[in-house]
Structure formats: C-alpha cells, structure tokens
N, C-alpha and C positions, 0 to 999 in steps of 0.2 A: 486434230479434232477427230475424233471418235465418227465412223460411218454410221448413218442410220436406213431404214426403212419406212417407204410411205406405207403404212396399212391405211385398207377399210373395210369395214366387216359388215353389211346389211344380211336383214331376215328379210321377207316377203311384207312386213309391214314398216321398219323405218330403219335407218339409216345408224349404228350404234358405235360407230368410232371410225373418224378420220383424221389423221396425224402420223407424226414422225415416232416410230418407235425403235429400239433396239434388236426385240428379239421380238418373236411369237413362236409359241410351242399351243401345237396342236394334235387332235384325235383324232388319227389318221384311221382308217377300217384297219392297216396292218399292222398299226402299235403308232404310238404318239412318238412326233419330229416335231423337232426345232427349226427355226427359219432364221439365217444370221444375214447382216450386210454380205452383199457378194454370193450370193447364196445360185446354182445353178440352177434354171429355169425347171419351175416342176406344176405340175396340174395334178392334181391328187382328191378325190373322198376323203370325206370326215365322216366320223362314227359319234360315237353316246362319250361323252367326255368334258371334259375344261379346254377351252380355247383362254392362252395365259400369255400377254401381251406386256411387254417392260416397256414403260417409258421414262425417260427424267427419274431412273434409278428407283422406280416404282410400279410393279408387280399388281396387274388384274386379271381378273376370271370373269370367265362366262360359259354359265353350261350350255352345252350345245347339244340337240340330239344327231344331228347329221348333217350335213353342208358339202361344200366343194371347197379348194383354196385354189387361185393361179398365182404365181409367182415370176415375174419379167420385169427385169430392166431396174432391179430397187423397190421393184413397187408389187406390194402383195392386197392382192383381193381375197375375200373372202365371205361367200354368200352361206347362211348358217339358216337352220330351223332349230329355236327355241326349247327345251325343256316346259 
C-alpha cells in the first residue's frame, strides 16, 4: 500500500482541506516544491502561486497569495492567505 500524507490547509477564515493525500506541490518564495510521503521535516514561505494537492489519483488547486507550510512526522500544515 502506497504511503500517504495527512494535509491541512487553513486561511484566517476557514479551514479548506483536511485528509490523506499523496503529494502537494507548493509556491514556495524560492521556486515551487513538492512534498512526498517520507519527505524531511521542512518549514518554508509560500509566495503568489497554486498550492496542487493529489488525492485518490485526483489533482486540485488553490491560488494562494502567500502562507507558510510545516511539514513533520507525515503530516503537513499549511496556513495560506487567499487570492
């Protein structure tokens, strides 16, 4: 069975995905990364960009203008402000 990751992604007003996904690729300020199972613990800036989240072999977006991501233990956060 294929590894996944817990995402969850909140703005300042509600709460926009919490589940198991595959991958998320994000807008980092120093060029957009991917975030795999097993992935090493990283805290990073996000910039003006797609936050693109796979799950159940199905691919979504959300424009972001800037956020944070933490990433530990399987489980990725990430707090975003809107376009």
């Amino acid at each position: 069975m294929m590894k996944k990751l817990h995402l969850n992604i909140v703005s300042p007003e509600k709460e926009l995905f919490n589940g198991e996904v595959e991958s998320v690729t994000l807008p980092g300020t120093m060029g957009s990364f991917s975030i795999l199972p097993q992935h090493a613990p990283i805290v990073s800036s996000l910039g003006t960009g797609k936050l693109i989240y796979a799950t159940d072999g199905e691919e979504h977006e959300l424009d972001i203008q800037s956020g944070f991501v933490e990433m530990s233990n399987g489980r990725v956060a990430v707090c975003i402000e809107q376009q």
